[in-house]
N, C-alpha and C positions, 0 to 999 in steps of 0.2 A: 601483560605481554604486548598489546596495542594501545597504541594513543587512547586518553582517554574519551575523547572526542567520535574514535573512531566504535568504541565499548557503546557508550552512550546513544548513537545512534545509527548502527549497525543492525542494531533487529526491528526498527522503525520501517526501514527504508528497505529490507527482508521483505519483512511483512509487505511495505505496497507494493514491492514485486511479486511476492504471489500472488496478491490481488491483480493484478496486470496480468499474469499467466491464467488466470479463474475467468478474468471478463474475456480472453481471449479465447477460452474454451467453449464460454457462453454463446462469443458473436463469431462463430469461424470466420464468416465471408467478412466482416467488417476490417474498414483498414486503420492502421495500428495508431493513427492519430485519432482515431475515434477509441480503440480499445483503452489509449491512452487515456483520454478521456474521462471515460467512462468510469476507470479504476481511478484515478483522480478526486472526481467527486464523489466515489465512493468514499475513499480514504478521508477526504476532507470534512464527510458527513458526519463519520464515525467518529473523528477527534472532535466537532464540534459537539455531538451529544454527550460528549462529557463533562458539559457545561450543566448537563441537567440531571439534578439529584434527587429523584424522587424514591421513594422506601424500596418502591416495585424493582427501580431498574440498579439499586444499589444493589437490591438482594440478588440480579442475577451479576453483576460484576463479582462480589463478594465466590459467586462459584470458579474453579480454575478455569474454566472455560470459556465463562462469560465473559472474567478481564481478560482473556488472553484475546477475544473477539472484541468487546466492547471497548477494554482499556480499563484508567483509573480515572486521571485524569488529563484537563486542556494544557497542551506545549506547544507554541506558536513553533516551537524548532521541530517540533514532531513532524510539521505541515512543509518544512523544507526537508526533510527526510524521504518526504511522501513523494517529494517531485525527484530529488533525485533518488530513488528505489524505481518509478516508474519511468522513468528517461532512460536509465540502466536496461531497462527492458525494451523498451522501444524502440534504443536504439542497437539491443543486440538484435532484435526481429530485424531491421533493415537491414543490418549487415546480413544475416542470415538469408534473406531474401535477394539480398543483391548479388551475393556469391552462389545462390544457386540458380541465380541466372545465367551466371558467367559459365557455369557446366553445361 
C-alpha cells in the first residue's frame, strides 16, 4: 500500500523517534538539541554494535526482544532513518513549544 522505500524505512525512523521521546523523558530540563543528540548517538551506537557478532550478544538478538532492541544487523540507510525519525521529533518539540508560547 506504501512506497516501498517508505515500508523499508518507516519502523527505523519510529524507532529513533521513540528513542528521542525516552531521552526526553530521561533529560526533562535538557533542550531538545541536546535531547536530540543524545538519542542520536544512542541510535547510532545501537546499529554500529551490529557490526559485532559474538555467540553471547547473538544469542540475545536471536530472542524477540533483544532484535527488536539490538537489531540484526549494520545499514548505513538505517543511520539516515535515525536522523530523520529524530528531527521529526525535534522538530515537532519546537513547534509544540513555540505555539505554546504564543498562548
Amino acid at each position: 500500500m506504501l512506497p516501498d522505500i517508505v515500508n523499508a524505512y518507516l519502523g527505523d525512523a519510529l524507532w529513533a523517534l521513540m528513542i528521542f521521546f525516552g531521552a526526553g523523558f530521561l533529560f526533562k530540563n535538557a533542550k531538545t538539541a541536546s535531547v536530540a543528540l543524545i538519542a542520536l548517538v544512542f541510535c547510532f551506537l545501537i546499529e554500529c554494535s551490529q557490526l559485532y557478532h559474538a555467540p553471547w550478544i547473538d544469542d540475545i538478538r536471536a530472542a524477540p526482544l533483544g532484535g527488536l532492541i539490538l537489531g540484526y544487523g549494520f545499514l548505513w540507510s538505517d543511520l539516515l532513518a535515525y536522523v530523520l525519525g529524530v528531527s521529526a521529533g525535534a522538530a515537532g518539540e519546537m513547534l509544540f513549544r513555540k505555539r505554546k508560547r504564543q498562548l
